[in-house]
N, C-alpha and C positions, 0 to 999 in steps of 0.2 A: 441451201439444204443439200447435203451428202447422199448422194445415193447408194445406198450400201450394194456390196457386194451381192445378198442371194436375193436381191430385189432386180437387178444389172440384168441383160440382155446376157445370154449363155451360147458360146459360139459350139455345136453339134456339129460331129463327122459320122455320116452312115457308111458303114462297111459297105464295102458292095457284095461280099460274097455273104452275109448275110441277111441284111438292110436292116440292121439295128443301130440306135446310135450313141454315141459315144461324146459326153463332155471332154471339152477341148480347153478352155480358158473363162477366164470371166474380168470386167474394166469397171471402173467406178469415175462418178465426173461429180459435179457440184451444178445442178440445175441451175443455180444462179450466173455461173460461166458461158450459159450453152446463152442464156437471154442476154449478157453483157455483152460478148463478142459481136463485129459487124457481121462477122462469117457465120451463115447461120449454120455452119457443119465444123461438129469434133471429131475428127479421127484419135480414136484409143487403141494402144496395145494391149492383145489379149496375152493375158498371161497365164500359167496355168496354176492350181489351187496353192501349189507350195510360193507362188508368187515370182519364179525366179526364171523361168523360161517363156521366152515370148514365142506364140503357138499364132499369129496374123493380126489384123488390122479388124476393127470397126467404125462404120461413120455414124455418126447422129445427126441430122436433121432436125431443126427446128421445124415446126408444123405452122403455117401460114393459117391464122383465124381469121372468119367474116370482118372488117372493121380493119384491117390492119392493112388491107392493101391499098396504095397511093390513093391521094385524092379525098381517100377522109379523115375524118376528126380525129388529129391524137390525143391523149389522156394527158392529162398534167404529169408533170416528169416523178412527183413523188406516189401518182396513182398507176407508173409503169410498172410491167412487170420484174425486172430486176431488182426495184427497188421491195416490194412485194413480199420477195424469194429470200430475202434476206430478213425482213422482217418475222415469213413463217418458218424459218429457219431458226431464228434466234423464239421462238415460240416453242418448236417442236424439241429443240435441247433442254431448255428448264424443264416443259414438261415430262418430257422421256427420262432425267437426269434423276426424278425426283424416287426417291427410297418408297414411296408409296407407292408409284404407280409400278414400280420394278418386280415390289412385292403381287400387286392385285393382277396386273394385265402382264399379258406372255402371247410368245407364239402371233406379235402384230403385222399387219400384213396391212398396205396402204396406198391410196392413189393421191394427184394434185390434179385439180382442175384449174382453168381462169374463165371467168363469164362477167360477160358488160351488162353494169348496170343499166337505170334509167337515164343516169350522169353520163352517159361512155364514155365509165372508168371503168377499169378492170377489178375482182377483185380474187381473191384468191381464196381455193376451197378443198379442204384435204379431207378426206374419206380414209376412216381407220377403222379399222376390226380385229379385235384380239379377244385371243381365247382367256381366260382364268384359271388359275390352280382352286380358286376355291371350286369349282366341279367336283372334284376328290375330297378334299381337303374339309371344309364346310361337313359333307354328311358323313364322313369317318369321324368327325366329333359330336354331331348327333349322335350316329349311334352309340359313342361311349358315354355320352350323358344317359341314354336311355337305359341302357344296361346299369347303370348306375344306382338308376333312379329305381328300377325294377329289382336289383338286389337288397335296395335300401327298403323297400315295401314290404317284403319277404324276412330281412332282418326283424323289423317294428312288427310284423302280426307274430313272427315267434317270441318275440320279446313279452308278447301280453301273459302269456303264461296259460293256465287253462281255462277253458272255455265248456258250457253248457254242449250237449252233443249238437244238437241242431248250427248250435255257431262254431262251435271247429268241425265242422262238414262245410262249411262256408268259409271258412279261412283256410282248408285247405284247395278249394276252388278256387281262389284268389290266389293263392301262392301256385298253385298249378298254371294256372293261366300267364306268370309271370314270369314263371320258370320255362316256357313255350316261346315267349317272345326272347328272353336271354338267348337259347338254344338258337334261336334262326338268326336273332342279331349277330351273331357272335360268329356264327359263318359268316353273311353277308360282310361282316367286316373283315375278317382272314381274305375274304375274294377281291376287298375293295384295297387291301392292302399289296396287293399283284399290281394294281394301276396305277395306286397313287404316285407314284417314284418315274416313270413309265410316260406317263401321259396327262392332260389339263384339258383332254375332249372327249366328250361320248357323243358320238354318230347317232343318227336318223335308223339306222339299220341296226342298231343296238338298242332300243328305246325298248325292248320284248325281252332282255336280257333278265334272267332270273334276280341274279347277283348283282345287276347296276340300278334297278328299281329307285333307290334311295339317290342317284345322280341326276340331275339334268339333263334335258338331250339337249345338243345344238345350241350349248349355253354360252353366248357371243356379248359383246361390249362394241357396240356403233357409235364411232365417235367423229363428229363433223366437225373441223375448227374453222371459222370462215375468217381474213382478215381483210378488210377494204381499203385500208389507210395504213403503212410503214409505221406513223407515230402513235396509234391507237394498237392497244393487248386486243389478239384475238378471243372472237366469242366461239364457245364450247358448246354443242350440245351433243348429251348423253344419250342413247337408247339401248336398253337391256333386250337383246332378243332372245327367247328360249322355247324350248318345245311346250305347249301347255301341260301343266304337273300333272301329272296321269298316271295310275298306275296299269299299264301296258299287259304288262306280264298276264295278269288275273283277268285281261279283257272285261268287255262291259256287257255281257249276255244277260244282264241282270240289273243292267242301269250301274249306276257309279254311286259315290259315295252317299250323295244326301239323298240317292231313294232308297239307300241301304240304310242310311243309318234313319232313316225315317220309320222302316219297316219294324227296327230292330225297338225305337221307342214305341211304337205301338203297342210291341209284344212282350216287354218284359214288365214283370209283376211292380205295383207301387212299392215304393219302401223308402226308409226314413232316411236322407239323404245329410250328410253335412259339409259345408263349402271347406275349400280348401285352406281359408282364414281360420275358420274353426276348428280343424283338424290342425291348425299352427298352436292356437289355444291351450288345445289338446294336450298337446308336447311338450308347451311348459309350463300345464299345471302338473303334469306329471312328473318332471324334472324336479319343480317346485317342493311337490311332494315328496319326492326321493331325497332332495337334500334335507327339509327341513327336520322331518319325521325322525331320522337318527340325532340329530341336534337337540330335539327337544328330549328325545328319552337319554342321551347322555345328560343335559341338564338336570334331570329326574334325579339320576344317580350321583350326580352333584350336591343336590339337595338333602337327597338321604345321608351323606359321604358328611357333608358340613352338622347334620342334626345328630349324627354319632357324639361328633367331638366336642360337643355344643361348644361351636361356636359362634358367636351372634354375627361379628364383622363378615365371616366368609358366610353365614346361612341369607345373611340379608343380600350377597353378592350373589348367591345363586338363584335364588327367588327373584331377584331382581333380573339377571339373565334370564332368566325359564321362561317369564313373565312377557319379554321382547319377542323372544322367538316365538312363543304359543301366540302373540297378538299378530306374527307375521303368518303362522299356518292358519288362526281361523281363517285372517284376510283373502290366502289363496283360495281357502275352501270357498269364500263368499263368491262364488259366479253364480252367473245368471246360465251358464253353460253345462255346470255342475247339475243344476237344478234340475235343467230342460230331457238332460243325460238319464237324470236317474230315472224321472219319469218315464220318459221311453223307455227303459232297460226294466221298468216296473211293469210296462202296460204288454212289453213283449215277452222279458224270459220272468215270471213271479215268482219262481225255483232259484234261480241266485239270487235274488233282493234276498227272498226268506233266507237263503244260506248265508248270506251274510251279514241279518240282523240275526240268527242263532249264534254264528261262531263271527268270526275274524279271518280280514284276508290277510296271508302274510306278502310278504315281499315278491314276489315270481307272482304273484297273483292267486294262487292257490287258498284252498277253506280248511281251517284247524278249529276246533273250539278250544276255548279259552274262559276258566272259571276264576274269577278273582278271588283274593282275599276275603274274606268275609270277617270282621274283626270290629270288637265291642259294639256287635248289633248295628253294621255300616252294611247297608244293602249295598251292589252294587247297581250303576246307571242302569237302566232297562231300558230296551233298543227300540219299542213302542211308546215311549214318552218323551217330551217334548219341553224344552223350556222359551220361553220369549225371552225377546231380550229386551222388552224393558225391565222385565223382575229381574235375569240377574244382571243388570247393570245396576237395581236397586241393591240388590245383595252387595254385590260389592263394595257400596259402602253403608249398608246396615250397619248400625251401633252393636257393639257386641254383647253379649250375654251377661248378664247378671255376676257378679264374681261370687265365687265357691257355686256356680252350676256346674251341672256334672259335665264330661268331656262329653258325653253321649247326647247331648240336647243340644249344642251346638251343629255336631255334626248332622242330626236331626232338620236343624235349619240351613243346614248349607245345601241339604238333598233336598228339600221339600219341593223344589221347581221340578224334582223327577216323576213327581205323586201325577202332572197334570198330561192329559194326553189326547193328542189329537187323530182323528182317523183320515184326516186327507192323505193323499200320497205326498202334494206338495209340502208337509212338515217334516221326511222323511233329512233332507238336506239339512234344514232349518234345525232340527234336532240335533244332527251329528255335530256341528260346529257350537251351540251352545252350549250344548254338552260338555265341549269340552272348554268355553270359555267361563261357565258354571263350576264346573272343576278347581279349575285357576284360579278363581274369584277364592275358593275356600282353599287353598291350598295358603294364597295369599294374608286371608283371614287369622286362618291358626298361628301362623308364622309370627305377627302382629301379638298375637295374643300370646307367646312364650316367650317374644322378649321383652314383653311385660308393656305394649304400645296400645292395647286397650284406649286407653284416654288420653286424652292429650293432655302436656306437663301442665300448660298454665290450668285446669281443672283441679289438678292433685295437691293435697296437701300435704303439710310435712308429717302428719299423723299415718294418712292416708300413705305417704312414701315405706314407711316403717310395714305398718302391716301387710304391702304390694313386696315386700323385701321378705317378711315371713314366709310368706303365700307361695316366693317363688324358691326360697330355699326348701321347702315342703315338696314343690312339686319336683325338684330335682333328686330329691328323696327316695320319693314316689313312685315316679315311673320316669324315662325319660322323652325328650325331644320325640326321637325316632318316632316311638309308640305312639305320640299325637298325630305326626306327618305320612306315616306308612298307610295307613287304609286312603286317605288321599290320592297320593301320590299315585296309587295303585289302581283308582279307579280314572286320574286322569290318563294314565297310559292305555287306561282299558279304551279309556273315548278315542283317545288319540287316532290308537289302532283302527279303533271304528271307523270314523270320520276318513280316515287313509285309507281303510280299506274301500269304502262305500267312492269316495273320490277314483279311485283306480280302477273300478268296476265301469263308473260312469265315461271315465275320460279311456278305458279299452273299447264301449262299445262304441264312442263317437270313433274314434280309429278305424277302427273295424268296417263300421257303418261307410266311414270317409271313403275305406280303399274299396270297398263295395261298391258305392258311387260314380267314383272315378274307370274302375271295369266296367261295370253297365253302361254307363255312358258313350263308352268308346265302341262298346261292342265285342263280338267276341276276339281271340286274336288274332285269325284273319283280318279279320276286318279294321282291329286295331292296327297291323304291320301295314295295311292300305294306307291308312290314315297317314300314319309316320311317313312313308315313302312319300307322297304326295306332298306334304307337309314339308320332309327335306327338300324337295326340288324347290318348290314358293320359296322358299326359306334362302338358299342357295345364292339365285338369281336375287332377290330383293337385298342380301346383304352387299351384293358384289354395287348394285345402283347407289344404297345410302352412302358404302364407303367414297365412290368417285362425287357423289352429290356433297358430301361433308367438304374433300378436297377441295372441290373448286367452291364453298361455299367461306372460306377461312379469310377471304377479303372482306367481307362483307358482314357485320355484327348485327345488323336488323335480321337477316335472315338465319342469323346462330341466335339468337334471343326467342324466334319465331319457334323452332325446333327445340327448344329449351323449353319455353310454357306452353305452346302446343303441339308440337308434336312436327313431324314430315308426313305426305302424304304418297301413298304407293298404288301407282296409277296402273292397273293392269288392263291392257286393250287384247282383246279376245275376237280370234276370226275365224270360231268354229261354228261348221252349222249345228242348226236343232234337226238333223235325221241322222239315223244307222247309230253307227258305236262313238260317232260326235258327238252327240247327247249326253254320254256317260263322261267322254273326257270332259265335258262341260258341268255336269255332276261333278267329278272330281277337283276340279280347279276353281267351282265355286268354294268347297269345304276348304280345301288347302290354302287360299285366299281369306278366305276368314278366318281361320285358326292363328294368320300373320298375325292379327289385334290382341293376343296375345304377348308379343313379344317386345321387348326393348332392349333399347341400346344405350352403353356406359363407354366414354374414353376415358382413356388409360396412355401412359407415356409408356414406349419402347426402349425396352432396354440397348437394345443397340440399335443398327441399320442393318443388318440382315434380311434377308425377304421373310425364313423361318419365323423370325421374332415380330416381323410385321402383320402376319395374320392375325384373323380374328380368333377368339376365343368362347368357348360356350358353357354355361352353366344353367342349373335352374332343372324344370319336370317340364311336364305338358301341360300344354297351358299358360305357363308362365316362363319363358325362358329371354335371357338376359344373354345378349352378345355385346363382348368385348371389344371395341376396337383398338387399335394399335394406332398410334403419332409417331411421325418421328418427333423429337425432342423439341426442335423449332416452329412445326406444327402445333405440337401440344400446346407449348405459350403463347400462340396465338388466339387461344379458344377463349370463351367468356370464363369468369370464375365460375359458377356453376358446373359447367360442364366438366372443371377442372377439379373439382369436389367430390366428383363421381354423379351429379344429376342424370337421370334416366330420359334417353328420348324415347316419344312413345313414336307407334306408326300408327297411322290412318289404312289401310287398304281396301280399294274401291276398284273392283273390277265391273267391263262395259266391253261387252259382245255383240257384234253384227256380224252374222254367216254372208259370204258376200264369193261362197262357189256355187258352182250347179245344185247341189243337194241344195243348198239353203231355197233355192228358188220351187223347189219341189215339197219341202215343208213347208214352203207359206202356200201353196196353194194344196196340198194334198195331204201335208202334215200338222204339226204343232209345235208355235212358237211361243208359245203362255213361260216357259224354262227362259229364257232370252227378256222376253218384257220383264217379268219379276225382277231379276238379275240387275238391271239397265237401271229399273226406279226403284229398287234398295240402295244402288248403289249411288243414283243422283241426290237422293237423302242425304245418305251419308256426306256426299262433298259436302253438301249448303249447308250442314251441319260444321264444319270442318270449316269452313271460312265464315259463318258467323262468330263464331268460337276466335277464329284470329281477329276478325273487326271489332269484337269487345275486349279481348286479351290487348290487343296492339291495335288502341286507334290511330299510333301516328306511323302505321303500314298502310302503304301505298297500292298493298299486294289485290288485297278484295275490292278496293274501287275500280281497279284495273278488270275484272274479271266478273262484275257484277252482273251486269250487260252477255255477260254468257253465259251464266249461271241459267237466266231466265232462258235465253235460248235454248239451251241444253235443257230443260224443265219439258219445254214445247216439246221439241225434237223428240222425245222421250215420249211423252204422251199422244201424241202423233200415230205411234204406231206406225210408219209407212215401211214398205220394202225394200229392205238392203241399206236402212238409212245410215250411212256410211257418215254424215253429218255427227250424229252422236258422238260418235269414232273423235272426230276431228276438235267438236267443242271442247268433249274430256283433256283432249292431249294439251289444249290451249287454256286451258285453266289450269291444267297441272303446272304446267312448265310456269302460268304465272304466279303458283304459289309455291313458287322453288321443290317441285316434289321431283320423285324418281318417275320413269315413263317406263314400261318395259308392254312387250307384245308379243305373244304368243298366236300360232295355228297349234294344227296337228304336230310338225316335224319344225317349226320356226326355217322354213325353204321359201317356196312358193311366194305362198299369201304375203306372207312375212315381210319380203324381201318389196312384193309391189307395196305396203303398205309405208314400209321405213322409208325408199325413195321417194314417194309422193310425200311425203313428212319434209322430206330434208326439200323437196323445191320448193316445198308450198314455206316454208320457212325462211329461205332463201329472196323469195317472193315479195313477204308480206316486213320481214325485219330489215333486211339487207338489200332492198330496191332492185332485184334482179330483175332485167327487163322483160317485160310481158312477150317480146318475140322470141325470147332466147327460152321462155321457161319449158317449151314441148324439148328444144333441142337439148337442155339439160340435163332432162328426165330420163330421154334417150340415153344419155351418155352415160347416164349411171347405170339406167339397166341393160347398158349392150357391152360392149367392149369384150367379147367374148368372155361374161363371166358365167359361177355356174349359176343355177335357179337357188334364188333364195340365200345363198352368200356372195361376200363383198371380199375377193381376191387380191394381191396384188399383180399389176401389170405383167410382171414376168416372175417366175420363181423356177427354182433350182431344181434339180433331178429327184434331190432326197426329199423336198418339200412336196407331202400328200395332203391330199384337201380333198375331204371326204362326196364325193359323188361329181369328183372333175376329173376326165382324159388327158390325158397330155397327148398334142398331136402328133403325129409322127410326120412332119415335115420337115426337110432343113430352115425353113423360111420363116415360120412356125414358133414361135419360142413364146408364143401365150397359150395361157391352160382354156379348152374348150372344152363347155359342160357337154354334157350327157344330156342327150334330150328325154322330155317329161315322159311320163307317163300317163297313158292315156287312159281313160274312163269308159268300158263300155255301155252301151243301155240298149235296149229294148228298139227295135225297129221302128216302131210306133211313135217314140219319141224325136225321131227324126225325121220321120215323114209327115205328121201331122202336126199342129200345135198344140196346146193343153185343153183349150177349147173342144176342138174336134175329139181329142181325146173322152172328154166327159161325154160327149156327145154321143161317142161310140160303144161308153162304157155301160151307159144308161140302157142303151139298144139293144145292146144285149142283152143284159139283165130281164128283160122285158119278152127277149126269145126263148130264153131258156125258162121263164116261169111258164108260159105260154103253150111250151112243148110237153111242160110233166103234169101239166093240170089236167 
């Protein structure tokens, strides 16, 4: 393995009249030369950055490990180190080479360890940590979905056209409140657009930042390759570290998101709510309508247009059109959604139903009255009556009238379904579309009857032919075509209108109602832009895990099948306490954790290998939003056909918190952890839920018998209740991992806690998968959290001058050439708490209480 340049030891000169100091040169070797050679020392030329002057000399030393000095056991020659180094070496180039990882991970920074087995073999273990562009990238395409979606909301309620006053004072609430969230997004994005180009990190010390809210903090990629054997691919494992999704900015003096938005459902009035699928409905009955309604009234005028010229061939071709398309609008009109619509819109505004059985809605939506034709004593439809549709389905083929009956008796019977009327509200629907397939029916009838198709031929006789030949030279005479089909004609466009207008009314207030729904819900738009921000960070982090989870999942089809029909699961470990303004981040990143179940994922092939064209992609609203990923080309063909079809993977996410600092230890004895238990057994539901689901989807998955045995443990542990149970912690991450999910772990700032949590992960792993030996496992542990790194990140060994690493020193030594952290910060409390224990503390607490009633009584 090549050790790069700004990873390389950096030879420093300090001025003396100064004492600052000054980069001199920098040497590169190949780790695998330093273990091959007998001589366990390299001497390098330093050269300087342009590469071309040599500024002195470096030596490298091999470091002598326990085991390695005379007298004991050496490892098989293919379990040596040399051998090893070439193996993780030919690892680390495919991996690093690949167009994915180029595109996702950036700014990596790495160590190599060797630790003996139970075997004493050696095995070898690389520690990586790299930052992501998606930090930026990720929520600058949220926010342009949101804005999106928020102008598209704003379009659709002006589109309804006019409204009752009470509902456009409520539509214009709605478009105000959207128009509020545009406004802030819309900076936050101009500010996020400063960084994007700039930087792939936000700092611990910026998580309070007005304008990065919508970023992650401290949004890192932990990756550990371990390889024990030269002829065996190393094993990978992932962990997402991030600050828990919080929104910082607006602090928690008020609790955090789900006591807010609890407060908020308390207090806002009932009202008639419609789901997002319905308000889809919505959109293309209304479309439905918009196309079909001009269709059918050019047909109309078809119909008239051919009874001018009487022509039989073209009048039976247009009747015969008219007849498809009115059978396609009654169809749209028949919902169950239409019906449920008008009622509401009856039982709340009974001023537009009336106005719109008086008059007619036109097009925009707006009320015009409209008086039909009235011609040879032809009533028109009356907007309180009612036809069933068994009568005129009977009409429709009713035998026709008597010949030489007047024109007016027929037409008599073709209305008489209008004579019957019902007073429920539920006929109001029912009416408009028979109405108007009642119409049709007699439009069709007359038609029948002018070109003389009354009877059928085999009935007629050759007498009978003669005088039907009189009858119809008389009636062309007489009057024509037109004059039979015009009051028809005229009353079906009267329904038409109706039935359109009455539909557009209904399917504006389910709209209306929708986007009504969708604001109350969220809350107002503070509280809504919380949400979002919160929501982009979970968001952020979880894509950055499936994408690396998908990569290294592309060997393997049982667990691309598993993610196909059920899903990946998104394991979020949590090590915030339940006291102070932890509670609220913990509030926060419960809602933003479950808002993830909302979302899926769709791959897609890349158009090139560029990193640009490798990101992800986003579309869709809240709620429902759909990321894109990017393959390269020979990725892509790898995938199952499904996935390659565009199939959706859904996520599972299940977050599991144990406070495991001082405050936690003060809420379990002085505070309250009820936020934490709930949290823990919703979200071990959730698993057992999520691996039943795969043991019946996929019984020939090895995945849930592996994991069954801690599922139940995990149940225990959970109900248990005990203090600081760090177990729970432990069981989730080992059922994650055994159902191929993402892991990722959050604190306050992803430092600290974070940091002792991911190294205890990686030994305890190292331990139980990879046979590390039980002597070696303290000195392991150690080694990862020493080596003068900072608190809570995972450095590389040496780095360069320009290289900053947010809350690490660089020493001002010549000798010196590793970055030393900043030491912590310290907690103060209360004297009491250090001099006494909790106990005494109660004890004393009581005591007083008991003095001071004692004194005022």
């Amino acid at each position: 393995m090549a050790c790069p340049d700004w990873l390389c030891p950096q030879k420093k000169h300090i001025h003396s009249s100064t004492g600052q100091m000054s980069f001199l040169g920098s040497a590169s070797f190949y780790i695998r030369d330093l273990f091959s050679w007998r001589d366990p020392h390299i001497s390098l030329s330093l050269r300087t950055a342009d590469g071309e002057t040599g500024v002195g000399e470096v030596k490298i030393s091999q470091l002598t490990m326990e085991g390695e000095r005379e007298g004991e056991d050496v490892p098989p020659p293919e379990h040596q180190c040399p051998m090893l180094c070439d193996a993780l070496h030919g690892s680390i180039t495919d991996t690093d080479n690949s167009s994915m990882m180029r595109a996702v991970l950036c700014n990596s920074v790495c160590k190599v360890y060797r630790f003996r087995t139970e075997s004493q073999c050696w095995m070898l273990v690389r520690e990586q940590m790299s930052e992501t562009p998606l930090t930026f990238s990720l929520p600058t395409m949220l926010l342009e979905t949101l804005i999106q979606e928020d102008k598209a909301r704003i379009k659709e309620l002006n589109d309804l056209g006019d409204f009752p006053p009470q509902w456009a004072g409520l539509r214009r609430d709605i478009i105000s409140h959207c128009s509020q969230l545009i406004g802030c997004y819309q900076e936050t994005l101009t500010e996020l657009g400063k960084h994007r180009d700039s930087s792939c990190f936000k700092s611990s010390l910026r998580k309070s930042d007005q304008h990065l809210q919508f970023v992650p903090t401290n949004l890192h990629v932990q990756t550990m390759e371990v390889i024990t054997s030269p002829h065996s691919p190393g094993v990978c494992y992932d962990v997402i570290t991030v600050g828990a999704p919080a929104e910082h900015h607006k602090a928690f003096k008020h609790g955090g998101l789900k006591r807010l938005l609890s407060k908020h459902t308390n207090q806002r009035n009932s009202s008639i709510s419609y789901t997002p699928e319905e308000s889809s409905r919505a959109r293309a009955l209304l479309a439905n309508v918009a196309q079909l309604q001009p269709l059918v009234f050019g047909l109309v005028e078809e119909v008239l247009a051919a009874s001018l010229e009487l022509s039989p061939a073209r009048l039976q071709h247009a009747v015969g059109s008219l007849t498809h398309k009115t059978e396609q609008f009654v169809h749209a009109l028949k919902d169950e959604l239409v019906k449920s619509a008008s009622l509401a819109l009856h039982y709340l505004c009974p001023d537009r139903c009336n106005a719109i059985r008086r008059g007619h809605v036109t097009g925009n939506g707006t009320l015009r009255n409209h008086a039909p034709a009235n011609q040879e004593g032809l009533s028109p439809a009356r907007p309180g009556l009612e036809y069933d549709e068994e009568e005129w389905a009977k009409t429709a083929y009713a035998p026709p009238s008597p010949k030489g009956a007047p024109a007016e008796r027929e037409h008599t019977h073709c209305h008489v379904g209008f004579t019957k009327q019902r007073h429920t509200r539920a006929g109001l629907t029912d009416r408009a579309w028979a109405n108007v397939a009642q119409s049709l029916n007699c439009i069709v009838a007359m038609t029948d009857r002018l070109l003389g198709r009354e009877k059928r031929p085999e009935e007629v006789t050759s007498g009978q032919h003669e005088v039907a030949a009189d009858t119809h030279r008389r009636s062309h005479n007489s009057e024509s075509w037109q004059d039979h089909l015009l009051p028809l004609v005229v009353t079906l466009r009267d329904c038409v209108r109706e039935a359109s207008g009455m539909a557009r009314a209904a399917m504006s207030f389910v709209l209306l109602q929708g986007a009504l729904a969708a604001t109350m819900a969220r809350g107002t738009a503070q509280l809504t832009q919380r949400r979002d921000a919160v929501f982009s960070q979970a968001l952020s982090a979880a894509v950055c895990g499936l994408m690396l989870r998908l990569c290294h999942s592309l060997d393997d089809p049982l667990v691309l099948k598993q993610f196909v029909t059920v899903g990946v699961v998104l394991q979020f470990e949590g090590l915030l306490s339940t006291y102070g303004e932890e509670v609220g981040m913990l509030e926060d990143m419960e809602v933003g954790v479950t808002d993830l179940s909302g979302v899926t994922f769709c791959v897609t092939a890349a158009t090139t290998d560029q990193p640009e064209d490798m990101l992800p992609r986003l579309r869709g609203t809240r709620g429902s939003t759909v990321v894109e990923m990017r393959l390269p080309s020979e990725m892509f063909a790898a995938l199952p056909r499904e996935l390659q079809e565009g199939s959706l993977i859904r996520v599972h996410p299940v977050l599991f918190n144990i406070g495991i600092n001082q405050q936690q230890s003060m809420a379990e004895r002085f505070g309250d952890s009820s936020l934490q238990e709930r949290i823990n057994q919703n979200s071990c539901e959730l698993l057992k839920s999520y691996c039943t689901t795969v043991r019946q989807t996929l019984p020939e998955s090895d995945a849930v018998q592996s994991v069954a045995e801690l599922l139940s443990s995990l149940q225990t542990s959970v109900d248990s209740r005990k203090r600081k149970n760090v177990e729970v912690l432990w069981l989730a991450a080992s059922i994650c991992r055994g159902m191929h999910g993402v892991r990722l772990t959050s604190c306050k700032s992803a430092k600290d806690r974070t940091a002792m949590s991911v190294t205890l992960e990686q030994c305890a792993l190292l331990r139980d998968r990879h046979t590390l030996s039980h002597l070696h496992f303290n000195t392991a542990l150690e080694c990862m959290r020493s080596s003068q790194l900072s608190w809570g990140q995972m450095v590389g060994c040496y780095a360069p001058s320009w290289c900053s690493v947010p809350g690490v020193l660089a020493t001002r030594s010549l000798g010196a050439a590793l970055l030393a952290p900043q030491a912590p910060r310290r907690h103060l409390y209360p004297m009491a708490f250090l001099l006494v224990t909790s106990h005494l503390l109660v004890v004393w607490l009581i005591l007083s209480l008991v003095i001071v009633l004692d004194r005022y009584q």
